[in-house]
C-alpha positions in Angstrom: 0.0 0.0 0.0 1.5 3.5 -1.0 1.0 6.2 1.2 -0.2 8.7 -1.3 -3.8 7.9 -2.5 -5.6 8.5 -5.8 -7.7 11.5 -5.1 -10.9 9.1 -5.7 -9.8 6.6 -3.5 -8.9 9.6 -0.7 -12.4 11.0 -1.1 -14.2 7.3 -1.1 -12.1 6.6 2.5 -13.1 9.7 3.6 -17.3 9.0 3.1 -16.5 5.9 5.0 -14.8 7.5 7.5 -17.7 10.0 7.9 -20.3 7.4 7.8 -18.6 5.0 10.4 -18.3 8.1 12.9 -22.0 9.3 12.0 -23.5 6.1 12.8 -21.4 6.0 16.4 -23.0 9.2 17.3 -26.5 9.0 16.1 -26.5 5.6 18.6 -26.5 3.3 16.0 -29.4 4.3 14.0 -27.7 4.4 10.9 -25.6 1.6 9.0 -22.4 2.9 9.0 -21.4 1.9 5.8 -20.8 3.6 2.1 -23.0 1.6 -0.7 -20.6 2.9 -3.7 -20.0 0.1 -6.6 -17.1 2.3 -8.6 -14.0 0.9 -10.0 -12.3 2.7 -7.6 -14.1 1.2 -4.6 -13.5 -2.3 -6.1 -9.3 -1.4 -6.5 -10.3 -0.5 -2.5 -11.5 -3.7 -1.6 -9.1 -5.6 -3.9 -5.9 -3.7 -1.4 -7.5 -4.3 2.1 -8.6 -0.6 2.4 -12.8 -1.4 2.6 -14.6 -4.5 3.2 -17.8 -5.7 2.8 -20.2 -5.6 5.6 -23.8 -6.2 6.5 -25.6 -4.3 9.1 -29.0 -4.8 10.7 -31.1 -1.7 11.4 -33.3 -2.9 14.6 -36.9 -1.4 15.4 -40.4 -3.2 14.5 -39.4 -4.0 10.8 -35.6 -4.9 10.6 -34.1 -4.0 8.0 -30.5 -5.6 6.6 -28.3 -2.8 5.1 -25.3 -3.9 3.0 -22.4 -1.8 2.0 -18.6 -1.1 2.2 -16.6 -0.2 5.4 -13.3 0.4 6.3 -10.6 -1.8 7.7 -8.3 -0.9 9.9 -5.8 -1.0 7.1 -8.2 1.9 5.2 -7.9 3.9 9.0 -4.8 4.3 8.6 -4.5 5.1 5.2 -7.2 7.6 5.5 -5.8 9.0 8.5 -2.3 9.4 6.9 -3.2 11.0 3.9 -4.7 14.0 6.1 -1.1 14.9 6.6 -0.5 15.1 2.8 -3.1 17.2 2.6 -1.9 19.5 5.4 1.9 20.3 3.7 2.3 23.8 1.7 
């Protein structure tokens, strides 16, 4: 894995990224997950970066919500590419 991403593959980690933190604040209401089919979400999966998950919503009518989330492999890349962003 190269530290510098592709600037899709940057902007797909960081929707996950927002969705996974979104769905631990809102109590678990929400899935958590991105549902993007793209090339470059495949070339994400293919390198370890997303996964693919399933999530059930609870409540009277459960629901099953599948998607893409990150590993902890796609943390860290996500997180390091903020500092590339960050340089002059």
């Amino acid at each position: 894995m190269s530290k510098l991403l592709l600037k899709r593959h940057r902007v797909l980690l960081e929707l996950a990224f927002a969705e996974e933190i979104n769905a631990a604040l809102d109590g678990g209401r929400s899935a958590g997950l991105i549902q993007k089919d793209t090339i470059a979400s495949r070339e994400l999966v293919s390198e370890g970066l997303l996964e693919g998950a399933e999530v059930e919503l609870g409540g009277r009518f459960p629901v099953v919500v599948k998607g893409l989330r990150l590993t902890e492999a796609g943390r860290l890349a996500y997180c390091l590419s903020c500092d590339d962003e960050e340089e002059p």
